[in-house]
C-alpha positions as CSV (number, residue, x, y, z in Angstrom):
1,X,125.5,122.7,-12.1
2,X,123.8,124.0,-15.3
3,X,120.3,125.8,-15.0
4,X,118.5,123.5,-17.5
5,X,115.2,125.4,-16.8
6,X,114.4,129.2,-16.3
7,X,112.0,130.8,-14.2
8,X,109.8,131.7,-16.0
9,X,109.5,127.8,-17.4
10,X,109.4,126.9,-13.9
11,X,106.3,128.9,-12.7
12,X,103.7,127.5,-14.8
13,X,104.7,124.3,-13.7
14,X,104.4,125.5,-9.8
15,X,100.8,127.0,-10.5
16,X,98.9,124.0,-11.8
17,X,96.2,122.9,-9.6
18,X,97.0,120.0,-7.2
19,X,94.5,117.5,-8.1
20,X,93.0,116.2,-5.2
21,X,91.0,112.6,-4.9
22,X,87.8,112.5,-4.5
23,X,85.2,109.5,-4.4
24,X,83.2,108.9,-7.0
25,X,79.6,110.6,-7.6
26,X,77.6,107.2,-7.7
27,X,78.7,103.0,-6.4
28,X,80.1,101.2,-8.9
29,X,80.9,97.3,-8.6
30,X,84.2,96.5,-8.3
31,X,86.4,95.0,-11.4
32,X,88.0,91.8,-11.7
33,X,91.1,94.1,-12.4
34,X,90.8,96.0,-9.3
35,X,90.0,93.1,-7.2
36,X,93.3,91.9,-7.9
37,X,95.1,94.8,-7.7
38,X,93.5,94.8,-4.4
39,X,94.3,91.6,-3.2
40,X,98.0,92.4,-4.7
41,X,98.5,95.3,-3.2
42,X,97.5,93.5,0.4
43,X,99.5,90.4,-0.4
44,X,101.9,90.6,2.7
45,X,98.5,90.7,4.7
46,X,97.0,87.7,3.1
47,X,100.1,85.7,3.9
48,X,100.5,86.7,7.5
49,X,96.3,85.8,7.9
50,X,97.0,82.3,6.0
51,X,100.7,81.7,8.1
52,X,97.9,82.5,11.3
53,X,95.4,80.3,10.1
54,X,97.6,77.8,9.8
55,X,99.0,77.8,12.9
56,X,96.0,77.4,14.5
57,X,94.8,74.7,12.4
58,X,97.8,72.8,13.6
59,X,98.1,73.7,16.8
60,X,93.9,72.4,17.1
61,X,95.2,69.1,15.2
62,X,97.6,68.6,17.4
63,X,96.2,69.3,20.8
64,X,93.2,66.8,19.2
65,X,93.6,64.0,21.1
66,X,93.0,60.3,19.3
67,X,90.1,58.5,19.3
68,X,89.4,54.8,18.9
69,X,86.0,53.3,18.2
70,X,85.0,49.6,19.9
71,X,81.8,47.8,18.1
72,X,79.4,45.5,19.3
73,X,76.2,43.5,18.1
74,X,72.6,42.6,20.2
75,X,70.0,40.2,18.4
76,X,66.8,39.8,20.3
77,X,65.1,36.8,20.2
78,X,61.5,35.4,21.3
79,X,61.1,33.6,24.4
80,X,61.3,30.3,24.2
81,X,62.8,30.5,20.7
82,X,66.2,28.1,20.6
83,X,66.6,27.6,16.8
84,X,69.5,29.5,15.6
85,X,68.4,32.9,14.7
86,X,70.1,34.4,11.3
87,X,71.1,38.2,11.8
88,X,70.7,39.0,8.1
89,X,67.1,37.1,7.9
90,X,64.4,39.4,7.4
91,X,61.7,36.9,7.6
92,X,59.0,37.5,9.7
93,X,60.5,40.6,10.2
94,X,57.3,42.8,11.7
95,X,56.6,40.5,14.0
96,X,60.1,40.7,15.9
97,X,60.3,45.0,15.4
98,X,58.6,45.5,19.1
99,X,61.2,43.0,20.4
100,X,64.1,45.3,18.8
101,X,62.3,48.7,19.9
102,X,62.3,47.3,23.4
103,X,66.1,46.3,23.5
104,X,66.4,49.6,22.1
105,X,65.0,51.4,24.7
106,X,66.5,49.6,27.5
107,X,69.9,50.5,25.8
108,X,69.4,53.7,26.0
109,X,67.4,53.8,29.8
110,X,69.7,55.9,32.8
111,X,69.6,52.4,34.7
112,X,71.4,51.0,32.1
113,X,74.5,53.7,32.2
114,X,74.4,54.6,35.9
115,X,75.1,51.0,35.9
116,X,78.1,50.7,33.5
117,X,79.1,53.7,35.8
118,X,78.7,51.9,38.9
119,X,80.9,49.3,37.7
120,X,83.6,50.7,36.5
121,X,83.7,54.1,37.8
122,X,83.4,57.9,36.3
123,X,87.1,58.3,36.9
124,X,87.2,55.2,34.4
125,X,84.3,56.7,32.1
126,X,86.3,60.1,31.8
127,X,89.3,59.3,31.6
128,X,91.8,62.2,29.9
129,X,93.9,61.6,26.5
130,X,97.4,61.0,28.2
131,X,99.3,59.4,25.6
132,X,102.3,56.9,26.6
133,X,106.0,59.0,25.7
134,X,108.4,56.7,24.4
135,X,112.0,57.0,25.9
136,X,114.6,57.4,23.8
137,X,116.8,54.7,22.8
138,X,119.9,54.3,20.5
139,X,118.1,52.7,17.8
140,X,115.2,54.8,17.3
141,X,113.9,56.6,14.0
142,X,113.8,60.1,12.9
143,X,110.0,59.9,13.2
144,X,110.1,59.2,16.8
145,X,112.1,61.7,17.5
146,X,109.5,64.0,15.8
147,X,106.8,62.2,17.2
148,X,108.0,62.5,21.4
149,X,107.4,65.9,21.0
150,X,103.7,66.2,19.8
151,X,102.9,63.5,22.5
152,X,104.5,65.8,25.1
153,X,102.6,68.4,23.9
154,X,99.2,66.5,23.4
155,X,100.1,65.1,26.8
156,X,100.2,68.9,28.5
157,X,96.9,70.2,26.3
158,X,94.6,67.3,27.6
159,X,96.1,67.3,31.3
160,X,92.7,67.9,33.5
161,X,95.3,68.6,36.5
162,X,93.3,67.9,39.6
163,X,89.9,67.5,38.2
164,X,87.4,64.6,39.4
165,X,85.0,63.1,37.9
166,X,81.9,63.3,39.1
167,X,78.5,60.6,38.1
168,X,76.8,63.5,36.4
169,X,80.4,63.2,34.3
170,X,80.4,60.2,33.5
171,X,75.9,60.2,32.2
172,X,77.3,63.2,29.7
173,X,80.7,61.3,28.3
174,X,78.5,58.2,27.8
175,X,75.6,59.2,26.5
176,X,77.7,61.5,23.9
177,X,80.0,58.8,22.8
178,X,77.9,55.7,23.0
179,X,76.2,54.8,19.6
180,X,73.0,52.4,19.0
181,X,71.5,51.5,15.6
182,X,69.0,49.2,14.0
183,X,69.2,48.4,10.5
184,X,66.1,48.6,9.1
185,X,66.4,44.9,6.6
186,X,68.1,43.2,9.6
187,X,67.9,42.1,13.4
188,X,70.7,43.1,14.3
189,X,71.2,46.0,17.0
190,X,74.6,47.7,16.6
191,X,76.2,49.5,19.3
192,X,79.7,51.3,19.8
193,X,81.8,53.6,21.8
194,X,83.8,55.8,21.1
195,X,86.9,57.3,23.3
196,X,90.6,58.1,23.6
197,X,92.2,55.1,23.8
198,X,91.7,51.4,22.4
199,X,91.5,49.3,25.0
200,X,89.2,51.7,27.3
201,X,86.8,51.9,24.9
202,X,86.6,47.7,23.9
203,X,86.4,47.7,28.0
204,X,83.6,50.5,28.5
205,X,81.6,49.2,25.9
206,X,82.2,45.0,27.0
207,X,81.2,46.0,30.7
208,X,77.8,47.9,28.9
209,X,77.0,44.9,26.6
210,X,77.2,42.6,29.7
211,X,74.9,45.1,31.8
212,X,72.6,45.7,29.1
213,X,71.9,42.0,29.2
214,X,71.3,41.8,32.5
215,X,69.2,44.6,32.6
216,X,67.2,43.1,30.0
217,X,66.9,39.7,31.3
218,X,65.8,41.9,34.7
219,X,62.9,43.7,33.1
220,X,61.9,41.1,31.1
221,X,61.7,37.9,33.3
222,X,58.4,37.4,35.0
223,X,58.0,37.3,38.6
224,X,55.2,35.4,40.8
225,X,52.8,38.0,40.4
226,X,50.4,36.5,43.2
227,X,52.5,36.9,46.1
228,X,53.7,40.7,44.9
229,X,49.4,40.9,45.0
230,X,49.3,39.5,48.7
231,X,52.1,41.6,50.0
232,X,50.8,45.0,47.9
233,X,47.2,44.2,50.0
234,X,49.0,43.9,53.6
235,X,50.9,47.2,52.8
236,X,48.1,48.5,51.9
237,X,46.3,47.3,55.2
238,X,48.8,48.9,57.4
239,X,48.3,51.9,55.7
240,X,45.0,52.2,56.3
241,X,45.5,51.0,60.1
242,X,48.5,54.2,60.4
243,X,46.2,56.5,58.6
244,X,43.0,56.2,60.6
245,X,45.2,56.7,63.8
246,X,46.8,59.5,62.3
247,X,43.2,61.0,61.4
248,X,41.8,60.1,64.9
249,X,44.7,62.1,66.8
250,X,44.3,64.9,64.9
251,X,40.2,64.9,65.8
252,X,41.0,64.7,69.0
253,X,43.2,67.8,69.3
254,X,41.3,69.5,66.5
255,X,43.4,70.4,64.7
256,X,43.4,70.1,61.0
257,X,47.6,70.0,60.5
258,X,49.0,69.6,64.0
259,X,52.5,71.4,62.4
260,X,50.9,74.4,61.7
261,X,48.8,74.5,64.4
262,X,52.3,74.0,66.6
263,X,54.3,76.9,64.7
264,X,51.0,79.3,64.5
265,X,50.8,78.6,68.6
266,X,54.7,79.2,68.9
267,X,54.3,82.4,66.5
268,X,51.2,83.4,68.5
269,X,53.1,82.8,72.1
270,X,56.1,85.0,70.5
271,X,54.0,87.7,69.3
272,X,52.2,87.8,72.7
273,X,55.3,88.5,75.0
274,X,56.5,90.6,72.6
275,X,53.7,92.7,72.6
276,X,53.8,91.7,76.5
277,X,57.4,93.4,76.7
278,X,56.7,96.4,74.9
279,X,53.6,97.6,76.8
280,X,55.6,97.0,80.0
281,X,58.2,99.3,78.6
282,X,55.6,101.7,77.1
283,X,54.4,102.3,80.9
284,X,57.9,102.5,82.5
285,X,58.6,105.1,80.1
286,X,55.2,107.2,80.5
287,X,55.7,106.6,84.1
288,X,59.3,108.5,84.2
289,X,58.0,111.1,81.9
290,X,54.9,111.7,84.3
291,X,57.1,112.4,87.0
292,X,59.4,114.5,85.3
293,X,56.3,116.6,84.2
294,X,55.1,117.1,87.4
295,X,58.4,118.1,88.6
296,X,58.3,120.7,86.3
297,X,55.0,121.9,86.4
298,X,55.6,122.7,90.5
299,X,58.5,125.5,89.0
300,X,56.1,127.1,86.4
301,X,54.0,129.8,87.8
302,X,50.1,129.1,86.7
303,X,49.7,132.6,85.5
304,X,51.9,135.3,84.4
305,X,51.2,139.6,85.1
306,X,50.5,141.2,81.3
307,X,50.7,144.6,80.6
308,X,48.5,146.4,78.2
309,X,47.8,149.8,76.4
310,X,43.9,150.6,77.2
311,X,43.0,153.4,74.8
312,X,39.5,155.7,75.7
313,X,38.3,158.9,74.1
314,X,38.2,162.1,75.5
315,X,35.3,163.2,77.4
316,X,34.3,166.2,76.1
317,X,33.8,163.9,72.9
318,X,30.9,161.9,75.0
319,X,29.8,164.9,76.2
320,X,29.5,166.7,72.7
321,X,28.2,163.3,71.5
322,X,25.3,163.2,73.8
323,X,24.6,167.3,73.2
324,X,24.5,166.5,69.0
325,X,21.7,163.4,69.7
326,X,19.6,165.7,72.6
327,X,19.9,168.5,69.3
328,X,18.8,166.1,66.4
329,X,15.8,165.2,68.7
330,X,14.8,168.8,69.6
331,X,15.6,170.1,65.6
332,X,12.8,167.0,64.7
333,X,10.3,167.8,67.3
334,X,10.6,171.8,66.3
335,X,10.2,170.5,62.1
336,X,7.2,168.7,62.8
337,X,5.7,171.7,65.0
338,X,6.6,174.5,63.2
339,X,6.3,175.4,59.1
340,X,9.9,175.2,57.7
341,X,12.1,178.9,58.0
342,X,10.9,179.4,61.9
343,X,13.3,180.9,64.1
344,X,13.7,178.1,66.1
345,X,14.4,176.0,63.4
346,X,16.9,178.0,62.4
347,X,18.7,178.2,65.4
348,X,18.8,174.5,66.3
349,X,19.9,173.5,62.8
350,X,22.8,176.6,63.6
351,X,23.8,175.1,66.8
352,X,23.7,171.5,65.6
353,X,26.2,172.7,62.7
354,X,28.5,174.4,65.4
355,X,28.3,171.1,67.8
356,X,29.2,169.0,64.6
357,X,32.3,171.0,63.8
358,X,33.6,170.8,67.4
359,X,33.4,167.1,67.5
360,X,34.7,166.5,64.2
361,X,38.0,168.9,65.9
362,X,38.2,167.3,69.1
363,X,38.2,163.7,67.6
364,X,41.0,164.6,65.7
365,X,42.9,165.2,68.7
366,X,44.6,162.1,70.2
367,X,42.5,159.8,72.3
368,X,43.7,159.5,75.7
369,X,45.9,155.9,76.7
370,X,46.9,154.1,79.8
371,X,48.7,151.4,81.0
372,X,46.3,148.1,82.2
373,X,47.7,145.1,84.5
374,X,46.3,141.6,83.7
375,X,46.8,138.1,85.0
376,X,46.9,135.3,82.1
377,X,47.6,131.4,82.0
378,X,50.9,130.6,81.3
379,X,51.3,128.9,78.3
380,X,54.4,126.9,79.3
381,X,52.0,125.4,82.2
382,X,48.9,125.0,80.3
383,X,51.2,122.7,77.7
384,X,52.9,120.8,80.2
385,X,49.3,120.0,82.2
386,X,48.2,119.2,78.5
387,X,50.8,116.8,78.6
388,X,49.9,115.3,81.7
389,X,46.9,114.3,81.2
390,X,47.4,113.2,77.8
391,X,50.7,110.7,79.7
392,X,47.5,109.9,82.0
393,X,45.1,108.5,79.9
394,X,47.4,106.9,77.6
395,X,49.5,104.9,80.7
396,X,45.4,103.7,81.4
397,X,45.0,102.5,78.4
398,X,48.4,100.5,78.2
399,X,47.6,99.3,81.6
400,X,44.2,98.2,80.3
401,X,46.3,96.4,77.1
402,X,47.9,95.1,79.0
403,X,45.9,92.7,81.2
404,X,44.4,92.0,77.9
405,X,47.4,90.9,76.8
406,X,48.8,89.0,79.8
407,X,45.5,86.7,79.3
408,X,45.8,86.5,75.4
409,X,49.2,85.4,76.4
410,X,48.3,82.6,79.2
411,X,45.7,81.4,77.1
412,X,48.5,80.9,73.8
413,X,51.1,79.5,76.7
414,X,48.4,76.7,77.4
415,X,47.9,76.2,73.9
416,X,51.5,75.4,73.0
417,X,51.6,73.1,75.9
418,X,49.1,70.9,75.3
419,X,50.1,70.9,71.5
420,X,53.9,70.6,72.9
421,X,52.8,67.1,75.3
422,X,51.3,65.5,72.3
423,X,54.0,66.6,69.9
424,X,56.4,63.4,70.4
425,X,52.8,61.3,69.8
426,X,52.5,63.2,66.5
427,X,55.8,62.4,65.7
428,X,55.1,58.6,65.9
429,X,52.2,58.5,64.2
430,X,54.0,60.6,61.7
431,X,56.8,58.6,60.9
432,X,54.4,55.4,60.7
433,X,52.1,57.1,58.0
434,X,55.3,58.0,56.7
435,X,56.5,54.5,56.2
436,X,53.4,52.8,55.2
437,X,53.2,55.5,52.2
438,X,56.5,54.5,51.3
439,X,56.1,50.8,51.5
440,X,52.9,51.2,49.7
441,X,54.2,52.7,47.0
442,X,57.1,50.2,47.0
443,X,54.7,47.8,46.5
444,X,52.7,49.6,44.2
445,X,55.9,49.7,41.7
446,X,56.3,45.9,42.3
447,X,53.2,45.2,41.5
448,X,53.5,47.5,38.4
449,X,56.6,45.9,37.5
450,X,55.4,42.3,38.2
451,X,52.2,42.8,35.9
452,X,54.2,44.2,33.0
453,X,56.8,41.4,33.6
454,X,54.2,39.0,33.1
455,X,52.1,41.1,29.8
456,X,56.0,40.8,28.7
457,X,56.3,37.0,29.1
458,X,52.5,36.5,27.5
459,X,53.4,38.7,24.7
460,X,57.0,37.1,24.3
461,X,59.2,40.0,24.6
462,X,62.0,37.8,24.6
463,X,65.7,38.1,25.8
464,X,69.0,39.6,24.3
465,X,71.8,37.6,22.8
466,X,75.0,39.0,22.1
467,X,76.6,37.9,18.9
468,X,79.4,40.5,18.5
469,X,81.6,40.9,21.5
470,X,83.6,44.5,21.8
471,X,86.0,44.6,19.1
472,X,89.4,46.1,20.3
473,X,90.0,48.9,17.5
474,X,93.7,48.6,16.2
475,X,93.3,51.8,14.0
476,X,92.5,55.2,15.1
477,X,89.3,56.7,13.5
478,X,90.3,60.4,14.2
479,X,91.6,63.2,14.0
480,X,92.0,64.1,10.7
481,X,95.0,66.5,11.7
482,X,95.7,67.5,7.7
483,X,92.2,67.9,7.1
484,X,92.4,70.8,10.3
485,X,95.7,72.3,8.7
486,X,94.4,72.9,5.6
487,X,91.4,74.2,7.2
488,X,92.9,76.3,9.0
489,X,95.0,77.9,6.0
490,X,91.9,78.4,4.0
491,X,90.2,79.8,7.2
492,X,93.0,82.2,7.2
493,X,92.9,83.2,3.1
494,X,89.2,83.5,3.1
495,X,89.0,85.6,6.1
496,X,91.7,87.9,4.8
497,X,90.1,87.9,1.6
498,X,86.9,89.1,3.0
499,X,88.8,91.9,4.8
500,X,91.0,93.2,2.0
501,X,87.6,93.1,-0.5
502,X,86.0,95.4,2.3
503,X,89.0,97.8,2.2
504,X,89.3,98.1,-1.5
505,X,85.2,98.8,-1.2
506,X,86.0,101.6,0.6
507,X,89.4,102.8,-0.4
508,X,89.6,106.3,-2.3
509,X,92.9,106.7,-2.8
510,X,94.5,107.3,-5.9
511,X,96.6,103.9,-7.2
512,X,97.1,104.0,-10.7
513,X,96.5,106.3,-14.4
514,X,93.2,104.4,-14.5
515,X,91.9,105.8,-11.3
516,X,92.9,109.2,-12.0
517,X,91.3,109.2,-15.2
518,X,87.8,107.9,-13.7
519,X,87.8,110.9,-11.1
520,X,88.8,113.7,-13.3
521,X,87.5,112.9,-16.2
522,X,90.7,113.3,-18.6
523,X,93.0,111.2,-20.1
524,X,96.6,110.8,-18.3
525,X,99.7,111.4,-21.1
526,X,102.8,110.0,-18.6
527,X,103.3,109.7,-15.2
528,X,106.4,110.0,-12.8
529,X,107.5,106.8,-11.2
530,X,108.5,106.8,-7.3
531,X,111.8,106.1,-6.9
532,X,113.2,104.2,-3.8
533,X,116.0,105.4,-1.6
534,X,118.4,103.2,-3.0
535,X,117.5,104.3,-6.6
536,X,117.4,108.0,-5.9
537,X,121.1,107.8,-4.4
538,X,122.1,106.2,-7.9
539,X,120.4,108.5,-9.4
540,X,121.4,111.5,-7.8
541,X,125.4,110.0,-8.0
542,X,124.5,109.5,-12.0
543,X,123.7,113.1,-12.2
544,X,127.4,114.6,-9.8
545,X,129.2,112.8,-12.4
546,X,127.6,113.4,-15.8
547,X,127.2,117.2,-14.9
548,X,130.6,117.3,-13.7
């Protein structure tokens, strides 16, 4: 193969600087131009995020079950009224709003659906999309095939398995899907339902338009509001009667709540043996450790032989000490006889010097020791009798606490008795009060009820008329299962989108001539292209045959 370059062609070529990338100095907005490039460059990403998206957007339209919308109409109507009433007429419209608010809030009152409930059930109520699957047969479309399918699948998705509806269910599905309007130019009340399947919901919402109805003519129908007074004013006479008994038994234990009293006694009676129990245990016990002690203070001797150093000075040291004082005293009585310089002076001050010396050598001598023998307490003994007598007074005192708390005790005992006897009395009278309360307030509400039953009547609150039975809904109102596909793909493309704008934000990398010439500043003449494997192998066959 021919040499078509020489080396020393070839080492320029080796030396020139590798130019590395390196991010720009300041932020600069993206291009159109390199958003695309972007976005091109990431294209096998965007379709895998769109294929995903779609996916799910179908697989959510599918597993949607159907849903089927039933609708009704109320009109309310004045009591008394029996001309035929126009739902479109607006006349005199005003005057009949409180008669629609008050239908309206009836048809929306708890009594009113735990009613509907009651009737038909929450296992009825919430009742699971489980579509019907068509069998095959010889005669049947390509669509049907296609179609068994998704219903097996919609089937399996909305399956609740062993799940039971509960009353708390069945409030939450209907107050969700249940829908009640008023036109504001008409008289008309307008209510629907909403569920999985046709003929459920026309049923749910026929069985709540009947209720409704009743419930209305049931909160709106006066009642004979004199004898609700008579039997609210015996209730309240028994009352009364239980109370003051109640009242008189507790004055006669006195007692201000006999149930506390009873569980403070009970408390009190615990507490009390408790305290009984552990006193009695506290002297058993200092009892056995008092006779230990004295046990073993008859083995420990009371005093114990010590023997000590005694040290005394030598007694020529006494003797010389006595000689110095009788010397000072002569040496003063001679200074205060004589003129100073006398002989005798002299000679006492010469013999005191000689005396001093002679102590001052025989003290430092040692002084002369011996062994002393004396008898002290033992110390082991004095402890233990410490002990003793501290065991002594202590098992007086908890023989004192506890006669003090063998009465506390009797007198709690006697306590709980009497409060015991009288507790089945207390009961009674309990359970009468009781009673009388509750019938009270029964009649309390009934006379509540009856009075607002009859302010209803004398303000002509009216009934409710149904005009619109429960339509049985032939179409399906929902899903919109392309509407969710397509959602789902755009979901998908703007989400990958989002994500390959983010990574061409931050990319650095050298792509093209353009971004080469905005990091170095210089203007690029030609570029090599990168070759794939397949095109290098031609290439490199290309060259074995041309250079021979």
């Amino acid at each position: 193969m021919p040499n078509l370059m020489s080396k020393n062609e070839l080492q320029p070529i080796t030396q020139l600087p590798i130019l590395q990338p390196r991010p720009p100095e300041k932020e600069k907005a993206l291009s159109l131009k390199q958003v695309l490039a972007g976005v091109f460059r990431g294209k096998l990403f965007l379709a895998t995020f769109m294929a995903l998206g779609t996916l799910i957007g179908a697989f959510v339209a599918i597993s949607t079950p159907n849903f089927y919308t039933s609708t009704g109409a109320f009109v309310a109507r004045n009591a008394g009224e029996t001309r035929s009433l126009n739902p479109l007429n607006i006349e005199n419209a005003p005057a009949r709003l409180h008669l629609q608010a008050n239908a309206q809030a009836l048809l929306y009152s708890d009594e009113l659906l735990l009613g509907v409930i009651n009737r038909l059930g929450p296992d009825t109520i919430v009742h699971p999309y489980q579509p019907t699957i068509p069998t095959p047969h010889p005669g049947e479309t390509l669509k049907d095939k296609i179609r068994r399918p998704i219903l097996k699948f919609q089937k399996w998705a909305n399956d609740p398995g062993d799940y039971r509806a509960t009353r708390a269910d069945a409030l939450l599905a209907l107050r969700s899907n249940l829908g009640v309007s008023m036109p504001r130019r008409s008289e008309l009340i307008n209510v629907s339902y909403t569920t999985n399947d046709p003929l459920l919901a026309r049923k749910i919402l026929m069985t709540y338009m009947e209720e409704a109805r009743k419930q209305h003519v049931k909160a709106y129908t006066d009642s004979d509001l004199e004898d609700v007074k008579k039997d609210y004013l015996k209730s309240k006479q028994r009352y009364k009667k239980a109370e003051l008994a109640y009242q008189q038994f507790l004055r006669n234990l006195n007692v201000q709540d006999f149930e506390e009293e009873l569980k403070q006694a009970q408390e009190e009676v615990r507490v009390m043996r408790t305290e009984e129990t552990r006193i009695r245990n506290k002297i058993e016990t200092s009892k056995i450790i008092l006779d230990t002690l004295r046990k073993r203070i008859q083995t420990i001797p009371q005093y114990s032989v010590v023997e000590e150093p005694i040290t005394e000075p030598r007694p020529k040291v006494l003797v010389l000490q006595t000689r110095i004082q009788e010397l000072e005293t002569a040496l003063e009585e001679a200074k205060s006889k004589f003129v100073p310089g006398n002989r005798e002076i002299k000679r006492l001050t010469a013999l005191l010097k000689a005396k001093n010396k002679e102590l001052e050598a025989e003290l430092k001598k040692d002084p002369l020791t011996h062994i002393q023998k004396r008898k002290v307490l033992n110390t082991d003994y004095s402890s233990t009798d410490a002990k003793i007598q501290d065991l002594k007074i202590d098992l007086e005192v908890a023989q004192n606490s506890l006669l003090q708390t063998r009465k506390q005790l009797d007198q709690a005992e006697k306590r709980l008795t009497r409060l015991l006897k009288q507790r089945e009395t207390f009961s009674q009278l309990k359970r009468k009060l009781n009673a009388a309360d509750r019938d009270l307030a029964m009649e309390e509400d009934r006379l509540a009820l009856a009075q607002k039953k009859a302010k209803a009547a004398l303000e002509g609150s009216g009934s409710l008329q149904i005009i619109a039975k429960a339509s049985l809904p032939i179409e399906k109102d929902g899903p919109a299962r392309a509407k969710m596909t397509i959602g789902g793909l755009l979901g998908g493309f703007f989400f990958a989108l989002v994500l390959l704008l983010l990574k061409t934000i931050t990319d650095t990398q050298v792509h093209d001539p353009e971004d080469l010439e905005d990091i170095e500043g210089v203007k690029v003449l030609a570029s090599v292209p990168k070759l794939k494997k397949r095109d290098m192998r031609r290439h490199q066959n290309l060259r074995i045959r041309t250079w021979g």
